[in-house]
C-alpha positions in Angstrom: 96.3 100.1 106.3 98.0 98.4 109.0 99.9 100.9 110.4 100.6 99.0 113.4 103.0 97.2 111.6 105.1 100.4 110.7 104.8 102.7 114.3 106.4 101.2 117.1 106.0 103.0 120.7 109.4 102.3 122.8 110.3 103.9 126.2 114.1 104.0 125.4 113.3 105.9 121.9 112.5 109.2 121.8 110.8 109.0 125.1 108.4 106.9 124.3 106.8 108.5 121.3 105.4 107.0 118.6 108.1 106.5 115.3 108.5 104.9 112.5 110.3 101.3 113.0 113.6 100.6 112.6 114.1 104.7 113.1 114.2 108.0 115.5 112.1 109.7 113.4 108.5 110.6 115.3 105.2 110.3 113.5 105.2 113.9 115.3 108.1 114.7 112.9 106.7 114.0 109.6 103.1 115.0 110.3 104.6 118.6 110.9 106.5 118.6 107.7 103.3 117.8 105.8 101.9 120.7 107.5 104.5 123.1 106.2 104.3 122.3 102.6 107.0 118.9 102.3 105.9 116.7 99.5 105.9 113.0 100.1 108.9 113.3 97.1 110.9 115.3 99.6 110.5 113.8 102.7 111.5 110.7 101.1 114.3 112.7 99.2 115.8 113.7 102.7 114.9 110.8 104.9 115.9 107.7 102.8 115.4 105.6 105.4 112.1 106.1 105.2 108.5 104.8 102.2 105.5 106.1 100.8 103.6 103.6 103.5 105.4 104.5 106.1 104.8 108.3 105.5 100.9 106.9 105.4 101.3 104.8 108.2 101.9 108.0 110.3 99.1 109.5 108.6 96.8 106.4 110.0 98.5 106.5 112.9 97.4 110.1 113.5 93.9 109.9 112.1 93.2 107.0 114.2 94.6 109.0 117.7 92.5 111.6 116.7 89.1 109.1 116.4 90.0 108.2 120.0 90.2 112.0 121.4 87.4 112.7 124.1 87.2 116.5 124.3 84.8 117.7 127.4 83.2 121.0 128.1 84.3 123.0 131.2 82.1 125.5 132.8 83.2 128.8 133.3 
């Protein structure tokens, strides 16, 4: 998936964070209402704006930050 097409990263939206193009709405945003329980059917229910590939765009998008995550080990 090319999400790269779909998430854009602007300074003068939302501060910067990543969203979907063409709206406000944060990858942040839909990420957490997968994590409560939304169904793809109601995200797109309530966000018409909004398609199946972008929803997995954001998924991509996240799984990809993730990949790039260092996490180092601090002594006590």
């Amino acid at each position: 998936m090319d999400w790269q097409s779909r998430i854009t990263l602007n300074p003068n939206i939302l501060v910067g964070k990543p969203v979907i193009k063409g709206t406000r709405l944060a990858v942040e945003f839909i990420i957490d209402l997968l994590a409560q329980g939304w169904s793809t059917d109601e995200i797109l229910r309530n966000y018409s704006g909004i398609t199946v590939v972008d929803i997995q765009a954001c998924l991509y998008y996240a799984s990809a930050s993730l990949k790039v995550e260092k996490v180092y080990a601090i002594a006590a």
